[in-house]
ChimeraX commands (.cxc) that place a marker at each C-alpha (Angstrom):
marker #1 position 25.95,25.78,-37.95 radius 0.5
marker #1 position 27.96,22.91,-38.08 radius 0.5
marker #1 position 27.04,18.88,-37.38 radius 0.5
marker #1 position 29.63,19.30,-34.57 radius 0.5
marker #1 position 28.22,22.39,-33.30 radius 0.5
marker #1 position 24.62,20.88,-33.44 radius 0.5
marker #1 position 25.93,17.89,-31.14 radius 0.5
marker #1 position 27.32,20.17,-28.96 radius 0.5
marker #1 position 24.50,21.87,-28.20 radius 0.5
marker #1 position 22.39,19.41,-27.61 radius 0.5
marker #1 position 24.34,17.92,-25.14 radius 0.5
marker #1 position 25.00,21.16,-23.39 radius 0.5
marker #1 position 21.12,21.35,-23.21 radius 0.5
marker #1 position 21.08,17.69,-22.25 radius 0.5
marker #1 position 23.10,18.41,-19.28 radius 0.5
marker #1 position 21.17,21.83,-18.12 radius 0.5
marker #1 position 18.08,19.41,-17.76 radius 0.5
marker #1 position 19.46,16.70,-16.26 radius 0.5
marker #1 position 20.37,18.50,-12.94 radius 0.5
marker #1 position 20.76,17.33,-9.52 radius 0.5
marker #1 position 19.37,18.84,-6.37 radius 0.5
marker #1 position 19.86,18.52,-2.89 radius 0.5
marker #1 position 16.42,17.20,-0.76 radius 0.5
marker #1 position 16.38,16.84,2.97 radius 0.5
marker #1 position 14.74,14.29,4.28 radius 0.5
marker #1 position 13.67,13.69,8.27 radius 0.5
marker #1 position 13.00,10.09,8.89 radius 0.5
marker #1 position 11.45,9.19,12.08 radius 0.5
marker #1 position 14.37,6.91,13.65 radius 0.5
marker #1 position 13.47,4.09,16.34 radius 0.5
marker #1 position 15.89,1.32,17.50 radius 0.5
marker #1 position 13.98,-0.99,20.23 radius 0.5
marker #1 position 17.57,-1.77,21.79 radius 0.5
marker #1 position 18.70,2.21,22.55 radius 0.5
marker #1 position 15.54,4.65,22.23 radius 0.5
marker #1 position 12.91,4.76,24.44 radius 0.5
marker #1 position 10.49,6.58,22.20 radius 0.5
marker #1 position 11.13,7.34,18.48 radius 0.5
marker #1 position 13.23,10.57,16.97 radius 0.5
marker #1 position 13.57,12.37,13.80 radius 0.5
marker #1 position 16.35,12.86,12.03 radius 0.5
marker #1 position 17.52,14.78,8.73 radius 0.5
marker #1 position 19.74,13.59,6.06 radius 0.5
marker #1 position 20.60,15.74,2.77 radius 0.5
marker #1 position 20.86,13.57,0.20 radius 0.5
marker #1 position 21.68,14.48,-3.54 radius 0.5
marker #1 position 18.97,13.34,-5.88 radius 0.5
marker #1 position 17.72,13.83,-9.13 radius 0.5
marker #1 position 13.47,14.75,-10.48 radius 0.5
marker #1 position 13.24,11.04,-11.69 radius 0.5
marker #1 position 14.40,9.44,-8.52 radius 0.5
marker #1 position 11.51,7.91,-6.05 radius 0.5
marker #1 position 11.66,8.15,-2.38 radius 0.5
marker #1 position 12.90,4.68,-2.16 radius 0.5
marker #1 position 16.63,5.52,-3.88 radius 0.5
marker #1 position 16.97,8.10,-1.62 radius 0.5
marker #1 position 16.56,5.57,1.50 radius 0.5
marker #1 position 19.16,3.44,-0.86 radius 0.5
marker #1 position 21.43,6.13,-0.72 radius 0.5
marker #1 position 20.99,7.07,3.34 radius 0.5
marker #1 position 21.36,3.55,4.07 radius 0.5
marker #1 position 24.35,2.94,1.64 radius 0.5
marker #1 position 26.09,6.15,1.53 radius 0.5
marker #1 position 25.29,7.86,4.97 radius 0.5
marker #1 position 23.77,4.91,7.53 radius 0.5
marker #1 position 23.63,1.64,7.43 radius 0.5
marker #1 position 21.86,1.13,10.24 radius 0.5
marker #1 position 18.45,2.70,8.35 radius 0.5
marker #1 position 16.29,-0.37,8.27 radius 0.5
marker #1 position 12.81,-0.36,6.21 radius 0.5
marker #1 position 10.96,-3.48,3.86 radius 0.5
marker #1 position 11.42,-3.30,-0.36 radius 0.5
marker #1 position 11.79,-5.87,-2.49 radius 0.5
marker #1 position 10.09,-5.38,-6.56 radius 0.5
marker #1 position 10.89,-2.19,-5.96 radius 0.5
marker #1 position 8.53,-1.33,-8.76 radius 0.5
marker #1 position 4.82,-1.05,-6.78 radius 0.5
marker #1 position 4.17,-4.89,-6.82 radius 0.5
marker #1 position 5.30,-6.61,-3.68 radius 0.5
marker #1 position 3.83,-3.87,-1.68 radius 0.5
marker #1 position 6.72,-4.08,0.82 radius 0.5
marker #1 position 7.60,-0.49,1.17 radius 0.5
marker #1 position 4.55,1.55,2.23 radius 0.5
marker #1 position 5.11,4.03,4.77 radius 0.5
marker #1 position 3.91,7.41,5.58 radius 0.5
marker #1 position 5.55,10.49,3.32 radius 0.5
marker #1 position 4.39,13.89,4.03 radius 0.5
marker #1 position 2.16,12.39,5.86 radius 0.5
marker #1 position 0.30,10.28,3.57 radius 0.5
marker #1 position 0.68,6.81,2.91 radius 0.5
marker #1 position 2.37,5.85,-0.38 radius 0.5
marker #1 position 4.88,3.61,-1.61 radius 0.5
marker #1 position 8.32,4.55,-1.63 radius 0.5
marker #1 position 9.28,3.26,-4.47 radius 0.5
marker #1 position 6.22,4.88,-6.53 radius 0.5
marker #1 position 6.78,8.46,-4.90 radius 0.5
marker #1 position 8.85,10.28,-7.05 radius 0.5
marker #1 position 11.06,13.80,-6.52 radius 0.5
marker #1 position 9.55,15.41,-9.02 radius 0.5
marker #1 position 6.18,15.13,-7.45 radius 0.5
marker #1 position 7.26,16.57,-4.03 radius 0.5
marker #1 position 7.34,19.58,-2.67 radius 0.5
marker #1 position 11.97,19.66,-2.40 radius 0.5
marker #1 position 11.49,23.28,-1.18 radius 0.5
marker #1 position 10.66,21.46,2.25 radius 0.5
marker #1 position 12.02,18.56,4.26 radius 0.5
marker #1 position 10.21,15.61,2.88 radius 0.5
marker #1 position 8.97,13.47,6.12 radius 0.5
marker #1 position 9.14,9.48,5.77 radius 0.5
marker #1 position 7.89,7.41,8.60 radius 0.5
marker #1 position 6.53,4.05,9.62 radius 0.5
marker #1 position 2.84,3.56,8.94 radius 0.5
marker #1 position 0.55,4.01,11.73 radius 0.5
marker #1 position -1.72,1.29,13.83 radius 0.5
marker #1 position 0.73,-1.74,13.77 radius 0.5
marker #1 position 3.35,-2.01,16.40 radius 0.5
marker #1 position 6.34,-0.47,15.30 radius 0.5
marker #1 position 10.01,-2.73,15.45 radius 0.5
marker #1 position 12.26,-0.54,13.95 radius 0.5
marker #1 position 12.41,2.66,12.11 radius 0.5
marker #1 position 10.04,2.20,9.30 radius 0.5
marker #1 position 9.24,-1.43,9.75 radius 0.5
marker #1 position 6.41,-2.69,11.78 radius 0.5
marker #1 position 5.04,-5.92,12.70 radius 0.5
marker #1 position 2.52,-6.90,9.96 radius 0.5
marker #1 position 1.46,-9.97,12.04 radius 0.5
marker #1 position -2.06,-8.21,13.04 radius 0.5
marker #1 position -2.91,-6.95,9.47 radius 0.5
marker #1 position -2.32,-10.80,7.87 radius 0.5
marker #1 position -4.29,-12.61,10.94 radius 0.5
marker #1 position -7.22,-10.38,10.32 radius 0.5
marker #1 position -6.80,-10.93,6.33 radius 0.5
marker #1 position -6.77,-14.52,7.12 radius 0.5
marker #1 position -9.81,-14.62,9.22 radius 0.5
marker #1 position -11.74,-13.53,6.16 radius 0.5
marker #1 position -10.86,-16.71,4.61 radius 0.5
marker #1 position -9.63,-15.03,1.16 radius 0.5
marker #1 position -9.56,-18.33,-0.64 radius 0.5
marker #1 position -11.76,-19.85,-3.31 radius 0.5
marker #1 position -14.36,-22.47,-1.87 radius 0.5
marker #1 position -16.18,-24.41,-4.02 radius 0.5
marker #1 position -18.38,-27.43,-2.87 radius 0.5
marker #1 position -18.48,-28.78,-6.54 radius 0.5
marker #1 position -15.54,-29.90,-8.64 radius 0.5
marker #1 position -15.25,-28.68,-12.44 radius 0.5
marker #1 position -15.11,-32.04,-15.18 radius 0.5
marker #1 position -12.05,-33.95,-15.39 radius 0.5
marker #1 position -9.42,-31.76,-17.40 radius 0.5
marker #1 position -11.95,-28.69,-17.59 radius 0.5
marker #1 position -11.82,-25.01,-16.10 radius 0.5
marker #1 position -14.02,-23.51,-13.76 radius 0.5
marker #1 position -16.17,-21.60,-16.50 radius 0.5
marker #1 position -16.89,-17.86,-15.86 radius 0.5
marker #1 position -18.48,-15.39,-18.46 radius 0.5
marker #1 position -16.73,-11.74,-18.39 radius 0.5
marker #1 position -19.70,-9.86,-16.68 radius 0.5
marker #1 position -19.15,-12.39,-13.42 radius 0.5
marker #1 position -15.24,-12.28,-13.68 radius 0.5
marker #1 position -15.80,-8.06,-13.89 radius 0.5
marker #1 position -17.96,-8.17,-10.90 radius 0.5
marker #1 position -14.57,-8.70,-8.78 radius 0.5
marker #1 position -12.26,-7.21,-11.12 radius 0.5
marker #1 position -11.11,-4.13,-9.09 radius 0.5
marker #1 position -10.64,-6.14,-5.55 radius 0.5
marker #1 position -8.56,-8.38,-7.33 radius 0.5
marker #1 position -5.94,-5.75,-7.94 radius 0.5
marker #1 position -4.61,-5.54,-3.75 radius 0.5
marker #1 position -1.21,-6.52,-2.97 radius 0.5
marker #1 position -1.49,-6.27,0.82 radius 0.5
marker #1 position 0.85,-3.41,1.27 radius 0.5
marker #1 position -1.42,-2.35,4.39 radius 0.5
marker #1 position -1.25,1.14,3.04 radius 0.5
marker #1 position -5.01,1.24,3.14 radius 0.5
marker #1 position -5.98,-0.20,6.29 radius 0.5
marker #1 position -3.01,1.68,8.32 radius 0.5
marker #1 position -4.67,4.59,6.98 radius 0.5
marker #1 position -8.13,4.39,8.34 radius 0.5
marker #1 position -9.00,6.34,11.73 radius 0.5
marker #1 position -11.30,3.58,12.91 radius 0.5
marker #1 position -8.23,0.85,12.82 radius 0.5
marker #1 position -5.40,3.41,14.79 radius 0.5
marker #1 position -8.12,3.46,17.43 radius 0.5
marker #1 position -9.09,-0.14,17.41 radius 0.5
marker #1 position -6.94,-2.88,17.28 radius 0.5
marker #1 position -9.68,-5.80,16.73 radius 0.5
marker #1 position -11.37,-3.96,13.45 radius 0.5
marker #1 position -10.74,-6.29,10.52 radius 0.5
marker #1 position -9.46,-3.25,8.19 radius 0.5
marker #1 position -9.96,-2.15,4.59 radius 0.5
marker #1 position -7.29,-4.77,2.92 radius 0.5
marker #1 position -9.33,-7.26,4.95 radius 0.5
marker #1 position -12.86,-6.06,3.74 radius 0.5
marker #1 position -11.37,-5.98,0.21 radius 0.5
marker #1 position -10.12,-9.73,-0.06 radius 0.5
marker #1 position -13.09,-10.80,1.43 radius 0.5
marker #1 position -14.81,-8.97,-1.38 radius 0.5
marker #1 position -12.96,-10.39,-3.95 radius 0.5
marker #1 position -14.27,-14.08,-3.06 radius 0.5
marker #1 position -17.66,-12.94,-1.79 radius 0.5
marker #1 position -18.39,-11.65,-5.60 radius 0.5
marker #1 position -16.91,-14.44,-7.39 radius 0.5
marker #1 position -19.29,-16.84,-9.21 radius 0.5
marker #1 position -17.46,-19.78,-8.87 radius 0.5
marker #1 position -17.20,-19.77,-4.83 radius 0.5
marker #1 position -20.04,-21.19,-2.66 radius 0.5
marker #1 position -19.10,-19.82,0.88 radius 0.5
marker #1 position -19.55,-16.08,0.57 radius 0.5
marker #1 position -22.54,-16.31,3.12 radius 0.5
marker #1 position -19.54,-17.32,5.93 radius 0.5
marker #1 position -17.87,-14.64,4.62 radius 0.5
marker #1 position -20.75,-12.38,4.84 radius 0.5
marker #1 position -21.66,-13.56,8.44 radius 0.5
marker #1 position -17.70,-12.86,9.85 radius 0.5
marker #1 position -17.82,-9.61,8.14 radius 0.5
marker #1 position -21.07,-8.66,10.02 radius 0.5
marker #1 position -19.32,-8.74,13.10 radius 0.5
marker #1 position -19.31,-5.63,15.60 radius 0.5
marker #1 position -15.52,-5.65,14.67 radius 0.5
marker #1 position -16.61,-5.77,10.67 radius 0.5
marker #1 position -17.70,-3.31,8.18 radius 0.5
marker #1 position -19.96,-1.92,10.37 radius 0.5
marker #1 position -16.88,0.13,11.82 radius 0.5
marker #1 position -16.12,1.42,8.78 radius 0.5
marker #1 position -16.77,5.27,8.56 radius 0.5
marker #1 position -16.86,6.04,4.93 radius 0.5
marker #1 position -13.82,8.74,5.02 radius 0.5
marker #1 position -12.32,7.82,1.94 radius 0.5
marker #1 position -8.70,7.52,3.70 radius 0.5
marker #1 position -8.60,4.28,2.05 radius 0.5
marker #1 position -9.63,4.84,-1.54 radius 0.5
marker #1 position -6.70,7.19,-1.24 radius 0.5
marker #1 position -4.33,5.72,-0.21 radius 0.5
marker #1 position -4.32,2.70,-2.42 radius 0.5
marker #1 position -1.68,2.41,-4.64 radius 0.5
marker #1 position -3.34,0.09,-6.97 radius 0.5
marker #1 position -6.55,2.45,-7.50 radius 0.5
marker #1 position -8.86,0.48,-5.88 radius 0.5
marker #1 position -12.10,1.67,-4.65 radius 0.5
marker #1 position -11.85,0.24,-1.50 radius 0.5
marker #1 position -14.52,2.14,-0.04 radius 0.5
marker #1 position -17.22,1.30,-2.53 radius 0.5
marker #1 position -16.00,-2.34,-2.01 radius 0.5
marker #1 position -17.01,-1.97,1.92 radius 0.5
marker #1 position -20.19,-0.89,0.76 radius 0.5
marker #1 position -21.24,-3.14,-1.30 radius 0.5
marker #1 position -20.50,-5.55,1.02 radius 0.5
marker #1 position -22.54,-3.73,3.77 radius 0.5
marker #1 position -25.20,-4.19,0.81 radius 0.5
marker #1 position -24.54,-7.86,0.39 radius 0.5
marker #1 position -24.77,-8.51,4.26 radius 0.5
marker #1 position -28.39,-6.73,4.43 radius 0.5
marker #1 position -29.97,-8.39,0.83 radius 0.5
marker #1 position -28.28,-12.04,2.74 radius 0.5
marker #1 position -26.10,-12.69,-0.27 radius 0.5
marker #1 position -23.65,-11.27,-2.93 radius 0.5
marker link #1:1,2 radius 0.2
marker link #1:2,3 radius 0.2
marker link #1:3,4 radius 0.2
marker link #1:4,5 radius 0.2
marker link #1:5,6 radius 0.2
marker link #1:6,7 radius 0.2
marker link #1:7,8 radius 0.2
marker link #1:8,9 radius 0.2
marker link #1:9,10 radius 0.2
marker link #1:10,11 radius 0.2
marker link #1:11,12 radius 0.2
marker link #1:12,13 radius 0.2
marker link #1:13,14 radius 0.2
marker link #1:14,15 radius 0.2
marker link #1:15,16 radius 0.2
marker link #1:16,17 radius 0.2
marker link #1:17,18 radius 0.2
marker link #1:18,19 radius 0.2
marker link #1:19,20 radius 0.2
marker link #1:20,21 radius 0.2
marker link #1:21,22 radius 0.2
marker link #1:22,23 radius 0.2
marker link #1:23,24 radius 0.2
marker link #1:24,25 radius 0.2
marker link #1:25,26 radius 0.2
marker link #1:26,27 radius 0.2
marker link #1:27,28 radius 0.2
marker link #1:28,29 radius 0.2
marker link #1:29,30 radius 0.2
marker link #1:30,31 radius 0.2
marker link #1:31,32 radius 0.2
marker link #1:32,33 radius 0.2
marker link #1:33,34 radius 0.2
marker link #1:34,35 radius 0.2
marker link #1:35,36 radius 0.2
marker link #1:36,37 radius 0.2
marker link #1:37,38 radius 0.2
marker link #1:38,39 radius 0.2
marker link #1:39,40 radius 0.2
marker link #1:40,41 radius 0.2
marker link #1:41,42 radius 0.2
marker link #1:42,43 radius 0.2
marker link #1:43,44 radius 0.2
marker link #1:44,45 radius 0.2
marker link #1:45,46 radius 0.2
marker link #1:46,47 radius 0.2
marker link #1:47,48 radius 0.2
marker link #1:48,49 radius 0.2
marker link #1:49,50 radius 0.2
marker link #1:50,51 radius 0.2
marker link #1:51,52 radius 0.2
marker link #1:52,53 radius 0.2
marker link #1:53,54 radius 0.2
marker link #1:54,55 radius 0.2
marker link #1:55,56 radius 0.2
marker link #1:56,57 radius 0.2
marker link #1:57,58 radius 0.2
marker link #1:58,59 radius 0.2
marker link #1:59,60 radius 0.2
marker link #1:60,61 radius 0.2
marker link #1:61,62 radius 0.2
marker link #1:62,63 radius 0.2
marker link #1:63,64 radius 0.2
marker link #1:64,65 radius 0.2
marker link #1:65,66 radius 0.2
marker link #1:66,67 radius 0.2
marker link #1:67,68 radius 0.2
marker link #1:68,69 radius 0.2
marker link #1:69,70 radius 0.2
marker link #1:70,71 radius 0.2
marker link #1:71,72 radius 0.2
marker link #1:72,73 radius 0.2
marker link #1:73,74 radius 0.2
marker link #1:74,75 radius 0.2
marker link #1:75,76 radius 0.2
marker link #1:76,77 radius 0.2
marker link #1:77,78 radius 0.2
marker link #1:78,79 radius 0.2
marker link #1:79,80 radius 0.2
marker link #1:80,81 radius 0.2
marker link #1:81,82 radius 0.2
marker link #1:82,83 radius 0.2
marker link #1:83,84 radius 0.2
marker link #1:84,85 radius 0.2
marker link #1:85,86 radius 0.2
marker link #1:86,87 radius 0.2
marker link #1:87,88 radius 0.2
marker link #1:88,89 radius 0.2
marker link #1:89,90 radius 0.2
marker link #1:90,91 radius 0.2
marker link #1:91,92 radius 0.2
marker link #1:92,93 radius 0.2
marker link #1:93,94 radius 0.2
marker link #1:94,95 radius 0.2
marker link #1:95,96 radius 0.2
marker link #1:96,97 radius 0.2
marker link #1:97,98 radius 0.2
marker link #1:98,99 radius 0.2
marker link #1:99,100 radius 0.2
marker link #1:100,101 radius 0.2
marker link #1:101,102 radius 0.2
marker link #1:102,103 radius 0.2
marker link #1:103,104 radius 0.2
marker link #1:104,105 radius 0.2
marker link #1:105,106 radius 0.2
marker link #1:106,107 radius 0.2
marker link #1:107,108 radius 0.2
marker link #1:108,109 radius 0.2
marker link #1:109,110 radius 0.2
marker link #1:110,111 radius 0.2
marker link #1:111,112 radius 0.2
marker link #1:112,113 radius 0.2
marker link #1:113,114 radius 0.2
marker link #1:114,115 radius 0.2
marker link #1:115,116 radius 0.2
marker link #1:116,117 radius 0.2
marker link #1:117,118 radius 0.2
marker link #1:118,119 radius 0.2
marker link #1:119,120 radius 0.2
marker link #1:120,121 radius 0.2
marker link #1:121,122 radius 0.2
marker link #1:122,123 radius 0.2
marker link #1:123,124 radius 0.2
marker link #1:124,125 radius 0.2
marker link #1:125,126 radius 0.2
marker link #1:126,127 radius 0.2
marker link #1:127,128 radius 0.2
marker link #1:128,129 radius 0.2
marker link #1:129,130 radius 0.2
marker link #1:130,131 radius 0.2
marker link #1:131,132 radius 0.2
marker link #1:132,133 radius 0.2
marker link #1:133,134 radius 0.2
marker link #1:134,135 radius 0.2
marker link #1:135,136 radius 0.2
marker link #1:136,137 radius 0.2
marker link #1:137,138 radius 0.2
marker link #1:138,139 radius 0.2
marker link #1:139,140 radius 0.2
marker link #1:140,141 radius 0.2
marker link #1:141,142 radius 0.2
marker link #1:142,143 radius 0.2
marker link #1:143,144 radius 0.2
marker link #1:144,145 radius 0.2
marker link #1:145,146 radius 0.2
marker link #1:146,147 radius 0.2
marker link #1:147,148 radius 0.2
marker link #1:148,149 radius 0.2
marker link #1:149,150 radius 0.2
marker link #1:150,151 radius 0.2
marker link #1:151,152 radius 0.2
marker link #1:152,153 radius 0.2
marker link #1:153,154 radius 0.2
marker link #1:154,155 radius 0.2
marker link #1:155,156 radius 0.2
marker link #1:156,157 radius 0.2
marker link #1:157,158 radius 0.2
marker link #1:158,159 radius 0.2
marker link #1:159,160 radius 0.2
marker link #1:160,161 radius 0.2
marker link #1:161,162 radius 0.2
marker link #1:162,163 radius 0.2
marker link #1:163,164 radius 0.2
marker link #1:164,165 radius 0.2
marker link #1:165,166 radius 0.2
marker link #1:166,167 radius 0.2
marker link #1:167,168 radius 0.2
marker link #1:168,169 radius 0.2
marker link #1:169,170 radius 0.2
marker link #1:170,171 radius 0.2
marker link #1:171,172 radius 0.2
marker link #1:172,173 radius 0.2
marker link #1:173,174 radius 0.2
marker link #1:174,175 radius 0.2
marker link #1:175,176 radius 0.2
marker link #1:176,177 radius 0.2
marker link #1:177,178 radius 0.2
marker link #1:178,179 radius 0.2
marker link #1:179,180 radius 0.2
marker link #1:180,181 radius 0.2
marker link #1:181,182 radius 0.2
marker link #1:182,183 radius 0.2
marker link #1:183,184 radius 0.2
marker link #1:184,185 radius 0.2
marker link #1:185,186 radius 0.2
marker link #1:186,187 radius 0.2
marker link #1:187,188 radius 0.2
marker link #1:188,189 radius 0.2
marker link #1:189,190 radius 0.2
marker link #1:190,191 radius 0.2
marker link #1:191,192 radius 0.2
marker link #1:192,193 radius 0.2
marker link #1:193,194 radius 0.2
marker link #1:194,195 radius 0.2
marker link #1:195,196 radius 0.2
marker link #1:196,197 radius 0.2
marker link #1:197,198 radius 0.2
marker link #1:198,199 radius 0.2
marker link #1:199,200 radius 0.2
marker link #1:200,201 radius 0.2
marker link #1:201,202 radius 0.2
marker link #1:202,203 radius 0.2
marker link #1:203,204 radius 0.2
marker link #1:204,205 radius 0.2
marker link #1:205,206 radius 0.2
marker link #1:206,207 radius 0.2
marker link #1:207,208 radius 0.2
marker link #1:208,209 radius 0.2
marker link #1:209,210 radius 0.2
marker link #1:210,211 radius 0.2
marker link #1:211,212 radius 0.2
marker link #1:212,213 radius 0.2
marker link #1:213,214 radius 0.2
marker link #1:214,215 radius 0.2
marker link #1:215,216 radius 0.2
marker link #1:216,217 radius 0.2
marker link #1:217,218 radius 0.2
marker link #1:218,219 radius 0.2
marker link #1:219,220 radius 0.2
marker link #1:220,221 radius 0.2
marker link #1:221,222 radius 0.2
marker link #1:222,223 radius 0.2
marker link #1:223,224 radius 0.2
marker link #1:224,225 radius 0.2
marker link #1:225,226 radius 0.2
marker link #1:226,227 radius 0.2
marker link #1:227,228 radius 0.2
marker link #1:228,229 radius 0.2
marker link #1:229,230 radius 0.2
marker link #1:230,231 radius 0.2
marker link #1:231,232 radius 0.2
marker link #1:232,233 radius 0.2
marker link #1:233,234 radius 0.2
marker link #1:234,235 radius 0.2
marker link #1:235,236 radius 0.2
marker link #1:236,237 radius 0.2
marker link #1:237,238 radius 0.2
marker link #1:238,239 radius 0.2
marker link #1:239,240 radius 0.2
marker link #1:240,241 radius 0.2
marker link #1:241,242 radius 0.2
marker link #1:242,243 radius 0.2
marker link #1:243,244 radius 0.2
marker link #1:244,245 radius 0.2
marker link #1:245,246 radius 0.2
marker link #1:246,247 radius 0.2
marker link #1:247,248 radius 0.2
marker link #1:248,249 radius 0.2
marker link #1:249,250 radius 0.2
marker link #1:250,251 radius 0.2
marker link #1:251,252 radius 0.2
marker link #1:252,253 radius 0.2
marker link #1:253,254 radius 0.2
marker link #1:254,255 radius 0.2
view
């Protein structure tokens, strides 16, 4: 067989792999100024196994309707900005790919659930960030460290906190927890989780205020243990053993 007839092949056989597909997709639709309750509606769009949910909204909103609004911005599972509900599970959009999907279906995308929804799949993130901020998620030290020196920390402290230190407040866990649909006032699993993060840490001095807010009726004692937010994190995190220990930290009186 010849060189020529070697490339040839290959890039026939390139080109059988690399195939396109066509995946319908029903987005629940909601415009504030024209619906009175939201709608679904279906869009084919041509995609390939490598694509992610998120270039298919690219391609509805570019190609088919502009009007599609929804949050992204790293588009690569950073900024947290595009969590929303896909086959019925919260995910990222741009960290869902094709391939992973059942394309044999329509593949629902829709807002996530418990925050007031503006439009299509944006909602008002206003109540998730107050109730992050009440759990003051900020270091507090009453001591300063020596002029031009660091705030030491050995490794076993800083790995105390490691995996809380990992959130990116994309709300995918707390919009997925039963307990905060039902009840606007609980503080939520991103909450819980960023309260964790300081409540471990060696270096800060106010984790029994953090401790005391958290033991609020409204606090982890709403929590459930279902596990809806360990899976939906993007980032891994063990969100529910983080609740837990601080439901553990709360009874002892300290981290």
């Amino acid at each position: 067989m010849t060189t020529a007839t070697l490339e040839n092949t290959s890039a026939g056989s390139a080109d059988a792999a690399i195939q396109s597909f066509t995946v319908t997709f029903l987005i629940r639709r909601y415009d504030p100024e024209v619906d009175s309750e939201p709608r679904w509606q279906d869009f084919d769009v041509e995609m390939y196994a490598t694509d992610r949910v998120l270039d298919a909204l690219h391609k509805i909103k570019w190609e088919q309707d502009g009007s599609l609004t929804f949050r992204r911005s790293c588009a690569h599972g950073i900024c947290g900005s595009d969590a929303m509900r896909i086959n019925g599970r919260n995910r990222l959009a741009c960290k869902t790919l094709i391939k992973d999907l059942d394309i044999s279906k329509p593949i629902y995308v829709e807002a996530i659930k418990g925050l007031p929804l503006e439009k299509d799949l944006v909602v008002d993130m206003e109540p998730f960030f107050a109730s992050y901020r009440e759990v003051q998620p900020f270091l507090q030290a009453r001591t300063t460290p020596e002029p031009g020196k660091e705030r030491i920390q050995d490794v076993a402290s800083r790995a105390r906190f490691d995996d809380t230190t990992k959130c990116i407040l994309c709300a995918a866990c707390t919009s997925s927890c039963p307990v905060f649909w039902t009840d606007g006032q609980y503080f939520g699993p991103a909450a819980i989780v960023n309260a964790h993060r300081f409540i471990f840490d060696s270096r800060d001095d106010e984790a029994k205020v953090r401790l005391d807010i958290l033991n609020d009726k409204e606090g982890v004692w709403r929590c459930r243990t279902t596990f809806n937010c360990t899976d939906a994190c993007p980032r891994g995190i063990e969100v529910t053993k983080a609740i837990a220990e601080v439901k553990q930290a709360i009874m002892r009186g300290k981290p």
